[in-house]
C-alpha positions in Angstrom: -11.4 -11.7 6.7 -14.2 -10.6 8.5 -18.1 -8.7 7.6 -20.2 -6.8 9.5 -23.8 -7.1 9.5 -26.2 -4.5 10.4 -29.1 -5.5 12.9 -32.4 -4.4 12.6 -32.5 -2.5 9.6 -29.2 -0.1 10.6 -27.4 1.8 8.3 -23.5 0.4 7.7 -22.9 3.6 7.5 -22.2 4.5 10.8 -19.8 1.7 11.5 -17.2 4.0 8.8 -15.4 5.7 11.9 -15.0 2.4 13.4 -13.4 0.6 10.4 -11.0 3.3 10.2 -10.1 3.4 13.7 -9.0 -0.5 13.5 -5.5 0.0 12.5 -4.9 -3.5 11.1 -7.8 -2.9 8.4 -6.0 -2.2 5.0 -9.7 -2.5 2.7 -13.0 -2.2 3.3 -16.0 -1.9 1.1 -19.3 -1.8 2.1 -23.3 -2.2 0.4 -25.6 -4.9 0.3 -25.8 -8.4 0.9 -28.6 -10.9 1.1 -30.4 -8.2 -1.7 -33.4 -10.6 -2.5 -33.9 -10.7 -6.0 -35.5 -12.9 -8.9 -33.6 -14.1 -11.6 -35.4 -15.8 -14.7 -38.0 -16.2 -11.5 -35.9 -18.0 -9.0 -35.0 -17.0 -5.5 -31.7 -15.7 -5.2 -29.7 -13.4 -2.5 -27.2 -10.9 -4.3 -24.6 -8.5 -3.5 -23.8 -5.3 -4.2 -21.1 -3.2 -3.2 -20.6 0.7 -2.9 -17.0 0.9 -4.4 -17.2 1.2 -8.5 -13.7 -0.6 -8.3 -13.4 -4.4 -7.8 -11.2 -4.8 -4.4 -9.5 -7.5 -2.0 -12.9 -7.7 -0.3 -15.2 -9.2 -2.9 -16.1 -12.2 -3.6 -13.5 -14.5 -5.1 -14.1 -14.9 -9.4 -14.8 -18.6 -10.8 -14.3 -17.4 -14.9 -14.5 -13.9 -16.6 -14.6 -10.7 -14.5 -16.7 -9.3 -12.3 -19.7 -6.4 -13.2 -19.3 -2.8 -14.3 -21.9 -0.5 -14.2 -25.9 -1.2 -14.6 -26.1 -3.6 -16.6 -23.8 -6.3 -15.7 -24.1 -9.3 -12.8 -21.6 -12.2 -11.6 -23.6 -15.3 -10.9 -22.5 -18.4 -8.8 -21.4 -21.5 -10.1 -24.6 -23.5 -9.0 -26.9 -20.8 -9.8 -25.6 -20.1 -13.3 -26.0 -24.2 -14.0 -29.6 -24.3 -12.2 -30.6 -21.7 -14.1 -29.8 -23.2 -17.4 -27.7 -19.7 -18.3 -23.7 -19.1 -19.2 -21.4 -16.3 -19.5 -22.4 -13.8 -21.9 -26.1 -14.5 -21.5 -29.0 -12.0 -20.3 -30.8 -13.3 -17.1 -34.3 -11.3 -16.0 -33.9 -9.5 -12.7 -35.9 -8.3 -10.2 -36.2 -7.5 -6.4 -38.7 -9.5 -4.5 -41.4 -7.7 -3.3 -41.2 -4.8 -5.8 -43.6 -5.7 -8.7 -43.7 -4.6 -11.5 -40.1 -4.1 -11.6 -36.9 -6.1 -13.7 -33.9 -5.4 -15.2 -32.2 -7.3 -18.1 -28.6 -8.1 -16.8 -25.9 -9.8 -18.8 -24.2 -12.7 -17.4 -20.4 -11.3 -17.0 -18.8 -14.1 -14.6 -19.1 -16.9 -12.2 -17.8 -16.4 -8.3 -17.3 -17.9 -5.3 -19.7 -16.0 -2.5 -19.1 -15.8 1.5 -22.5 -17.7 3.3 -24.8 -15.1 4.4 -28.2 -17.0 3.4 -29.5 -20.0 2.1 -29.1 -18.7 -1.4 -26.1 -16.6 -1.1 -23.3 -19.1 -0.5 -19.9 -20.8 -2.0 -21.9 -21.6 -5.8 -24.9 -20.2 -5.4 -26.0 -16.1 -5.6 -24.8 -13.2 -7.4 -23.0 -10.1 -7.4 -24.1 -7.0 -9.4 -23.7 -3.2 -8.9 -25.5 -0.8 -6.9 -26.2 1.3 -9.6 -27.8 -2.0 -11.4 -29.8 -2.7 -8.0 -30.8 0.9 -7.9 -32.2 0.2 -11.9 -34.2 -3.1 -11.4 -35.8 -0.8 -7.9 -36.8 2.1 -10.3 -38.1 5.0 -8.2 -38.1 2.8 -5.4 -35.7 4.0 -2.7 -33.3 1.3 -1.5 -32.6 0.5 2.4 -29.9 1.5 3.4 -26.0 -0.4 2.8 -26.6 -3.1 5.2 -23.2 -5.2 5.0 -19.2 -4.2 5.6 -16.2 -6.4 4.3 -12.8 -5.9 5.5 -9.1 -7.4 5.0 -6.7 -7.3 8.0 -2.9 -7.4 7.5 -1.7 -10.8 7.1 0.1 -9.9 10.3 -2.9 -9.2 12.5 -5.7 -11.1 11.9 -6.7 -12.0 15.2 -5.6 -8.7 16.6 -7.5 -6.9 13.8 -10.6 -9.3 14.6 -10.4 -8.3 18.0 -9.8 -4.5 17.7 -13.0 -4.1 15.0 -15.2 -5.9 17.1 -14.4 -3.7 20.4 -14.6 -0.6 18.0 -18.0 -1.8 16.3 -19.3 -2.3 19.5 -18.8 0.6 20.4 -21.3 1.9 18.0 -23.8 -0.7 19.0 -26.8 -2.4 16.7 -24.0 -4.3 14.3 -22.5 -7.7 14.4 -18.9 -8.8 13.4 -18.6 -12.2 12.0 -15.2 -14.4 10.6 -15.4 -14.6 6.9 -16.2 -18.0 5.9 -13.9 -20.0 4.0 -14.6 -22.4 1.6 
């Protein structure tokens, strides 16, 4: 229902307390989103989140099931034609900017992703792990979770909006957006 986006290089982290304070929140998940990585060479943003269980919050699934553990990604519709790949196949991963660096990940599912970039959007991007970002980084140290998702009660979504915004601000050096809907 809504994300929150941290400015400047902040860490998510801190907006926690304020999540929970926002009574009309019933799940949350935070990591990253916009991660920019290479697959089989192309450009694309990814997601990651901290949870190792799938929740209300991610992304919506397309076909098959979305990743488990380090070795796993979801790709978007778009992305998994443009790239010439299905489910079940293994795509080459890396993070922009690290060289040296990639992963072999196995295609798992397709999904539907909220529009955060110009290659994270409705078909296009992917969703993977944190523990398969952390592998394709190697003994690179990842930024800190830069992205929180939430779901408000179906009752109080404009009164939830309202409340996590006031308590995010609060904490200062964040933004809280609507969730984009396809």
């Amino acid at each position: 229902d809504a994300y929150i986006e941290a400015n400047n290089g902040a860490d998510i982290n801190a907006t926690l307390p304020a999540i929970r304070a926002t009574s009309e929140v019933t799940h949350a998940d935070y990591g990253y989103a916009g991660a920019p990585f290479l697959i089989n060479g192309r450009n694309i943003d990814a997601m990651a989140f901290m949870s190792s269980q799938p929740s209300s919050v991610y992304p919506a699934l397309a076909s098959g099931r979305y990743p488990s553990g380090a070795h796993e990604i979801v790709l978007g519709t778009r992305t998994l034609h443009d790239l010439g790949v299905h489910v079940g196949s293994t795509v080459t991963v890396a993070v922009q900017g690290v060289a040296g660096r990639s992963g072999r990940l196995r295609v798992v599912g397709t999904g539907v992703f909220p529009t955060i970039s110009d290659t994270l959007e409705l078909g296009t991007g992917a969703l993977t792990t944190v523990p398969a970002l952390r592998g394709v980084l190697g003994s690179v140290q990842p930024p800190p979770p830069d992205h929180a998702f939430v779901q408000f009660r179906s009752d109080a979504q404009a009164r939830g909006f309202a409340d996590l915004t006031r308590n995010v601000e609060r904490v200062g050096g964040f933004s809280v957006l609507r969730a984009q809907r396809p």
